[in-house]
N, C-alpha and C positions, 0 to 999 in steps of 0.2 A: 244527345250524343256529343253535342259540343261541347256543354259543360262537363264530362264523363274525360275527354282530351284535356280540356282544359287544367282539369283539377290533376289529370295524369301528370303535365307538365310542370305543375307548380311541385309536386311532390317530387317528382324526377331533379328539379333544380335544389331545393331544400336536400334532398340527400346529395347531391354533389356539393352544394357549398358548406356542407354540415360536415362529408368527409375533407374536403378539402384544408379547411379548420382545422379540424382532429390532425391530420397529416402534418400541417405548418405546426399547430401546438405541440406536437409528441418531438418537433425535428427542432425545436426550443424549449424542450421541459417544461412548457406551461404545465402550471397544476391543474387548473381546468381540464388540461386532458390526459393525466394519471402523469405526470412527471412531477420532479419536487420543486419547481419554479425556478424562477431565477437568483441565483446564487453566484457572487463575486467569485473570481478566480485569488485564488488567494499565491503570495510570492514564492519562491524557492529560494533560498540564498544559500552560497556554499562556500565555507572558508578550509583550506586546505593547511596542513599542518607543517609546520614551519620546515619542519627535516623532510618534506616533499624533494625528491631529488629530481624525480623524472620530470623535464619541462613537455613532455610531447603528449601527456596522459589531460586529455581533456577536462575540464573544470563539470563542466557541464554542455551536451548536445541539445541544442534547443530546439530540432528538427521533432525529435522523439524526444525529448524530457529526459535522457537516459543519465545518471548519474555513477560515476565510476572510481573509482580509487584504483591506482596503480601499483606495482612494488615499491615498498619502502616509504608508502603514503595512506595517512591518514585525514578522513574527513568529515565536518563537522557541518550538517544542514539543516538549516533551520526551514519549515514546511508546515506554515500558518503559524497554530500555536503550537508545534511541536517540534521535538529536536531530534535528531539522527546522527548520533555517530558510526563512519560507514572505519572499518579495518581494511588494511590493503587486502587489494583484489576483489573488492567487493561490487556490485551492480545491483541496481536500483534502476524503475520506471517509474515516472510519476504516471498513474492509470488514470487519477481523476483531483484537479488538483480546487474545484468548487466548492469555495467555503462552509464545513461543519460535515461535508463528505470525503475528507482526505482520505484519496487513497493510496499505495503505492503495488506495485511486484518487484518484489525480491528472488533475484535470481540466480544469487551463488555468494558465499562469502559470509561475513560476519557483522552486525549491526547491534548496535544497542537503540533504541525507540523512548523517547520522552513524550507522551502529553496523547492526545484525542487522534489515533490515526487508524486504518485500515489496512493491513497486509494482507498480501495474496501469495502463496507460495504455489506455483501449480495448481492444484483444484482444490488447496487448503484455503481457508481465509479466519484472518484472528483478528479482534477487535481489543487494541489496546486503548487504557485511559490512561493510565499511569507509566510505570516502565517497565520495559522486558529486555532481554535479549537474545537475540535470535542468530542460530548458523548453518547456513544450509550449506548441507554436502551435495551438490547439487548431481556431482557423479556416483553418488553411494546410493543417491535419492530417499534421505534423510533429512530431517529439519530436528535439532535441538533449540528446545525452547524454557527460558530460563525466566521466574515474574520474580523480576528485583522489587517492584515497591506496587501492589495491589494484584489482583486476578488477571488473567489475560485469556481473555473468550476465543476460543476455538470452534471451528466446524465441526467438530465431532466431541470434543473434550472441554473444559475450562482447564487450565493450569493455577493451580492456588499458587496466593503469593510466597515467596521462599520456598518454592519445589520448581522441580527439572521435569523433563517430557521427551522422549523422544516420538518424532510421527514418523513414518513412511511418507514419502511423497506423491507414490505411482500404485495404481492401482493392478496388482493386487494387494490393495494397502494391510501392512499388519496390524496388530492390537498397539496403539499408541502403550510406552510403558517408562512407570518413573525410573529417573536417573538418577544415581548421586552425581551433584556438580557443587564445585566451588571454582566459577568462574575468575574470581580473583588470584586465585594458584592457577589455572589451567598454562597453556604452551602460549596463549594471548595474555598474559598479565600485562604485559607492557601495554596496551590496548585500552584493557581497564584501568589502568593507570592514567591513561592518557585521557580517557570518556573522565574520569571523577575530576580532574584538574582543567578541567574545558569547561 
């Protein structure tokens, strides 16, 4: 009977130290206990376009990582090994900024995307490696999506490179469907003007 308690006990503490572990490990990513380990936070840096007029329009909120371009400003951010050009009135989160999982949310406005990054638009999420550019209407609940140089993986679609997409944002989402775009004419050419000589 005593050893019947005894052995009760040892296994009683072994599942408490065992979940205890898994709790600390999961609340640090260890990969031992299904997370992707430890991974550097990688930098944000953000250079603001010289004809910025507005001084009161924040560079960047470090509270929230929120990234923002005002009227009349353009901005250029660099995000690991990736680059961002944001058009005014645009807004960005940095979601997850741990090296080789960059992520961001994009939540209204216009971007163009260089290099290995994650975007989330709502309960969309597209995985670029090369570049795209992206503009959400964010009151239409729309996302045009444009792959300037390689493919750009979608939650539901790929976008081949040199073709247009439009998605829905909100569900009842409709049938994603190609666009003609030549973003280099559109009402933003000055934009793209501005992304190529950056």
């Amino acid at each position: 009977m005593i050893l019947k308690k005894n052995l009760l006990r040892v296994f009683v503490g072994i599942v408490c130290v065992g979940s205890t572990a898994l709790v600390f490990g999961r609340h640090f990513d260890a990969s031992w206990a299904g997370g992707v380990g430890y991974r550097a936070r990688v930098a944000v840096e953000t250079v603001i376009d010289e004809k910025a007029v507005d001084a009161s329009c924040p560079i960047i909120d470090p509270t929230r990582e929120n990234i923002l371009t005002c009227s009349q400003e353009y901005k250029k951010v660099t995000f690991g090994t990736s680059t961002i050009w944001m058009d005014e009135n645009t807004s960005l989160v940095v979601a997850d900024s741990r090296e080789g999982i960059e992520t961001l949310t994009f939540y209204g406005g216009r971007i163009v995307v260089n290099g290995p990054v994650t975007l989330h638009v709502r309960d969309l999420t597209f995985a670029i490696s090369n570049k795209g550019t992206f503009v959400n209407y964010s009151w239409l609940n729309r996302l045009d999506v444009f792959a300037i140089e390689g493919d750009v993986l979608g939650t539901s679609a790929i976008v081949s490179s040199g073709t247009a997409v439009r998605f829905d944002t909100l569900v009842p989402y409709d049938d994603s469907e190609t666009i003609n775009a030549n973003y280099k004419e559109s009402s933003a050419a000055a934009f793209y003007s501005w992304v190529e000589s950056h």
